[in-house]
N, C-alpha and C positions, 0 to 999 in steps of 0.2 A: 659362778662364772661371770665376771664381767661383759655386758652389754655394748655391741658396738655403739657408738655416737649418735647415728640415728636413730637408734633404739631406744635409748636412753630420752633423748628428746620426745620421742612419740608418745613415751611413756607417760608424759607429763597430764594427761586428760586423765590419766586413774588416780595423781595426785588431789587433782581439783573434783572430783567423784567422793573422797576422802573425804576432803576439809568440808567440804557443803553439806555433808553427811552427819560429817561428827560435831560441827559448831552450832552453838544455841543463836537464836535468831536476836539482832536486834530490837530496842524497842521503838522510839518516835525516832530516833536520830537516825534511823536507820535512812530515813527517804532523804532527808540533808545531807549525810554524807555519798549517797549514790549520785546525788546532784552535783555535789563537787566532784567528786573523780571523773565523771564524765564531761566537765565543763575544762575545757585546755588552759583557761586561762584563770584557774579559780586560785584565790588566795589561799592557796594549801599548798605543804610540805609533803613529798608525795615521792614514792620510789616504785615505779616499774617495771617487771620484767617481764619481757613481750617474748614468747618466742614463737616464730613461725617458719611450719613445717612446710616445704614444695615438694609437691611429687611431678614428675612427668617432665624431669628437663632435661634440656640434651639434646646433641642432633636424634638420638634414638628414641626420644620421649621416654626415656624409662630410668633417667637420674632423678635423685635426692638432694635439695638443697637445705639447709638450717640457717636460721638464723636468730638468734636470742641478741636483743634488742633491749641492754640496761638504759633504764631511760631517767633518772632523778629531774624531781621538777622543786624548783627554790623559786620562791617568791621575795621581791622585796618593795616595802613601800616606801614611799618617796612623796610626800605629801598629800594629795589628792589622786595619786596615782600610782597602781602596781606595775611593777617591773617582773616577769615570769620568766622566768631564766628552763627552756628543756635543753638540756642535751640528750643524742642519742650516740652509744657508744656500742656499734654491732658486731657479737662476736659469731664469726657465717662459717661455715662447713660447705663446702661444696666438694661432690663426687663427682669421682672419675669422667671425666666427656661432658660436664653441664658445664655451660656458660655461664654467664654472668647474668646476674639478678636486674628485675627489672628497674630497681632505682639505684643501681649501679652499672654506669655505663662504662663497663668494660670489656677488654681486647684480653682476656687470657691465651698463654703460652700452652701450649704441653697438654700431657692428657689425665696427669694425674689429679688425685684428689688435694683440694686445699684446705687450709683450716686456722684461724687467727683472727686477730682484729681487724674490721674494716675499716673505712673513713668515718672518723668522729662529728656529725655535724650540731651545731651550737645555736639557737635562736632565742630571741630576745625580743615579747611582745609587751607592748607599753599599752596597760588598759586602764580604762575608768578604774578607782576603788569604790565610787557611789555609782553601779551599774543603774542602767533603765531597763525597758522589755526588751532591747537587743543590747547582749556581752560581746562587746566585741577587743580586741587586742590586735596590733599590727607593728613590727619590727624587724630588724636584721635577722639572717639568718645567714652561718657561714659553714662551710664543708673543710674541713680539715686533711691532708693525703696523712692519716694514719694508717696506711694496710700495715699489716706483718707481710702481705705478701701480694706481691702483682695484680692477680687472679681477683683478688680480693678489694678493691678499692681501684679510683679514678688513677691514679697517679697526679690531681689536678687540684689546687687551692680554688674552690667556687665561693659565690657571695649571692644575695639576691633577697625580694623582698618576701614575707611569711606575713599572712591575714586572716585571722578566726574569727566568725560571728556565729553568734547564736543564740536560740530561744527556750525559755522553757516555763511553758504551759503545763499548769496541771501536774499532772504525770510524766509528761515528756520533755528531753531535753534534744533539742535537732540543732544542728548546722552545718558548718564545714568549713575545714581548714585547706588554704591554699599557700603554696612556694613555689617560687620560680626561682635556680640556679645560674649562673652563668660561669664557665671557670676564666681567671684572669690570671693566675701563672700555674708554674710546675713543669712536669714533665714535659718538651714539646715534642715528642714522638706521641706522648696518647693522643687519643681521643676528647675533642675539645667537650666540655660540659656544657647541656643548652637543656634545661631537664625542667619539666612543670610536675607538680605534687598535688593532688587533689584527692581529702579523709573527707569527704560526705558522713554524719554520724544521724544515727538516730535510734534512743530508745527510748523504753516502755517501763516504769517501774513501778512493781507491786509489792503485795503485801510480804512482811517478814525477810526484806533487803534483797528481793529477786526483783532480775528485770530481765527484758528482750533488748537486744542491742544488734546492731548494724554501721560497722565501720571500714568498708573496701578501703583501699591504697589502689589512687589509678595516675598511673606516670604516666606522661608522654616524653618523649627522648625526641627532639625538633630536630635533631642531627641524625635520626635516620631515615630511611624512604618512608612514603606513607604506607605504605604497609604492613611495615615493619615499626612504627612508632609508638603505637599503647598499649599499656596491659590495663584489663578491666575487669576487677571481677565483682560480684555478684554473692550474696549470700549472709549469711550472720547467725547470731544464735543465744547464749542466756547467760548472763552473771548472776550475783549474788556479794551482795553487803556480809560479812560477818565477822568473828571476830576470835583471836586464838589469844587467850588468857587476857588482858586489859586491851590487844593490837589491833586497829580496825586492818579490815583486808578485803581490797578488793578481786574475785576471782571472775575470768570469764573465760566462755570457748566459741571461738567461730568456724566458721569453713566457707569457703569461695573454692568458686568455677569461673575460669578465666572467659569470659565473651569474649574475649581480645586479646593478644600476647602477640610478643616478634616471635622469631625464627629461636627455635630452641630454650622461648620461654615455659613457667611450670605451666601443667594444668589444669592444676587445683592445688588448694591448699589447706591446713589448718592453724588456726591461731590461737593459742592459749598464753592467758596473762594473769598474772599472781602481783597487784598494786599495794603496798602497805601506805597505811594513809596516816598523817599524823596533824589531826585537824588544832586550831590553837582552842 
């Protein structure tokens, strides 16, 4: 019998239970390649898919939202400097009676369930290739109106700037990524875009390609009451380096509890991410 949609996603944490199970552990390159995948701005070719799971949205607090998050990261160099090209390209499920997600500020119609691609956004951070003790990158960042469907995307063309720095001592790699949107055309019935993005990151890594990791997503949306403006959550949990026949692979799983959300945001969540890495 086939598995409804959420199910199938939820299911995704007995996946990654699997592979970490069944794969033999790296050797020394193990700690260099967990440095890279966690560093936003590293000179690596790199494909991720993020997907995270909301529960609790809705005026009832008792919707399901999805959202698997294809994320490709291309690097290119350019003299003394890399050029890091991410895009994020989200494909969201949202049920019956839940609103719109917190880094999408939307006005849905109706009460039924949606399901498609959302808005495509594209940044573009310019960094040192001869780093020092802080990595940092900073460049455009643009929002695309790709929904398949209303519900599902701004209906609004946004731009704005995107800035990573970070350190990594030792064992740890910590910093934090920031964007600010603004929209400047498209639909003028939406809701204009005025949206801040802030991935605080920090882990821990050990022996035989594990590590402790910690990366909330906390929006604030300037265009609604203060009440109603931030989602903030709290929480983290464990990856692992390893690798499926010659393929490095990055896997993790998190969970957050929102301290802070608008009206009919989730109230928790889980995140599970499957990275293939392909270092030069």
């Amino acid at each position: 019998m086939r598995l409804p949609l959420c199910s199938r996603f939820t299911a995704l944490p007995i996946l990654f239970a699997c592979l970490t199970a069944s794969s033999s552990s790296f050797a020394q390159e193990s700690g260099d390649l967990a440095k890279a995948a966690q560093n936003p701005v590293a000179a690596m070719i790199s494909l991720p898919f993020q997907n995270n799971t909301l529960f609790g949205v809705g005026p009832n607090d008792d919707g399901v939202a999805n959202v698997l998050n294809v994320q490709p990261v291309i690097p290119v160099t350019v003299g003394g400097w890399n050029l890091i090209n991410r895009t994020i390209a989200p494909i969201t499920h949202l049920s019956d009676l839940s609103s719109g997600l917190p880094e999408l500020p939307a006005d849905p119609q109706g009460n039924g369930s949606s399901f498609g691609l959302g808005d495509i956004n594209h940044s573009v951070y310019v960094s040192p290739a001869a780093s020092g003790p802080v990595i940092w990158g900073v460049g455009p960042s643009v929002t695309f109106p790709t929904a398949t469907e209303r519900s599902l995307g701004s209906g609004k063309w946004s731009a704005g700037p995107a800035v990573v720095a970070l350190v990594t001592p030792g064992n740890w790699v910590a910093g934090s990524l920031v964007r600010q949107l603004w929209s400047f055309a498209g639909d003028g019935d939406r809701k204009d875009v005025n949206q801040l993005l802030i991935q605080p990151f920090i882990n821990y890594n050990m022996d035989d390609g594990w590590y402790l990791v910690s990366s909330p997503v906390i929006t604030a949306d300037w265009n609604s009451r203060d009440g109603n403006r931030w989602t903030v959550p709290l929480g983290g949990g464990a990856g692992r380096i390893f690798k499926v026949g010659a393929q490095p692979v990055n896997a993790q799983m998190q969970a957050f509890y929102n301290v802070a959300r608008p009206d009919f945001g989730a109230d928790w969540s889980i995140r599970f991410q499957l990275q293939f890495l392909f270092p030069k």
